[in-house]
C-alpha angles and dihedrals in degrees: 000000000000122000114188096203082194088078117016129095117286080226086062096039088048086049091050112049094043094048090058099018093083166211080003110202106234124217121195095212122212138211150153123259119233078243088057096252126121123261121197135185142149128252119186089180089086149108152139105272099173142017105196101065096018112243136186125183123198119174113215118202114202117215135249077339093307110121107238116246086254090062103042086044090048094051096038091046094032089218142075140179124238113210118185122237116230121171097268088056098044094087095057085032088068088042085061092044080075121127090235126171108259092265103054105109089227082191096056089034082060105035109247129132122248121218122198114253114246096221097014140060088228122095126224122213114269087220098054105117077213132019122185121194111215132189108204112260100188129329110208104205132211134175102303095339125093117197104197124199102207118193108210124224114164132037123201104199113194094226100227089061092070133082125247083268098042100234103103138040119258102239089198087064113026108059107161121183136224133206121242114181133336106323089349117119138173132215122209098235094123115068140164147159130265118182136161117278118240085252095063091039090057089057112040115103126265103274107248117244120264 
């Protein structure tokens, strides 16, 4: 089948490329409230698109043309936080995704603690397995969608998902999940490795010097 994306409905294009554009990381984003309480949802439009500088990218919907409270709080603050989704934290994950009124506490609602931030006014979630702090880098705007650039500048690493040296994450531990399609979801629990064979490591070019 063909599908001219130029003509069918946003509903259908929606339904197709998240249907095939996955497993999709999620991040339960969190902000501050203009009334000093903490907002939380989750965004599966999201991923890392840069490490130097650091650079996060999360993509906000509004609904039914109203911009969502992550959105008004990023632009007013001008910062997020970005905390990572394993299996023990999906359930609450799905309690945040609510379409609460903007002073409901969706952490509190959930039952998650909230830790305050070390360079934001934001919190991130105590039972993140990784928090990243983020200041806004640029947010590219279009009717009812927001695209943010978030540099970030702070990391919160959950000690047991590291490895003795502290360089890799412990797959035993950290097992994050991703969203397929609709309520579809995927756990990392099934992991392997994947290198170049000799063959492709004889050909490629010599690295340039940095």
């Amino acid at each position: 089948m063909d599908f001219d994306f130029t003509r069918i409905d946003a509903r259908d294009r929606y339904r197709l490329l998240t249907n095939f554009v996955g497993p999709r990381p999620v991040a339960l984003v969190t902000t501050r409230s203009p009334a000093g309480h903490d907002n939380a949802a989750p965004m599966s439009f999201f991923n890392v698109f840069s490490h130097e500088p650091p650079i996060v990218i999360i993509g906000l919907q509004g609904r039914e043309g109203v911009e969502k409270d992550t959105t008004a709080n990023i632009r007013r603050s001008g910062e997020f936080v970005v905390n990572m989704v394993d299996l023990a934290l999906a359930e609450a994950m799905i309690v945040c995704s609510g379409n609460f009124p903007p002073e409901v506490d969706e952490l509190a609602f959930a039952g998650l603690a909230a830790v305050p931030a070390a360079q934001l006014a934001a919190s991130h979630v105590a039972q993140s397995p990784c928090a990243m702090e983020c200041r806004v880098e640029r947010i590219i705007d279009w009717p009812n969608r927001a695209i943010v650039l978030g540099e970030v500048v702070a990391m919160h690493v959950r000690d047991d998902c590291l490895d003795p040296q502290g360089r890799y994450v412990d797959p035993g531990r950290y097992q994050p999940i991703a969203r397929l399609h609709a309520d579809n979801y995927i756990a990392s629990d099934r992991q392997f490795v994947l290198s170049k064979p000799a063959e492709v490591l004889a050909h490629e070019m010599p690295a340039k010097p940095t």
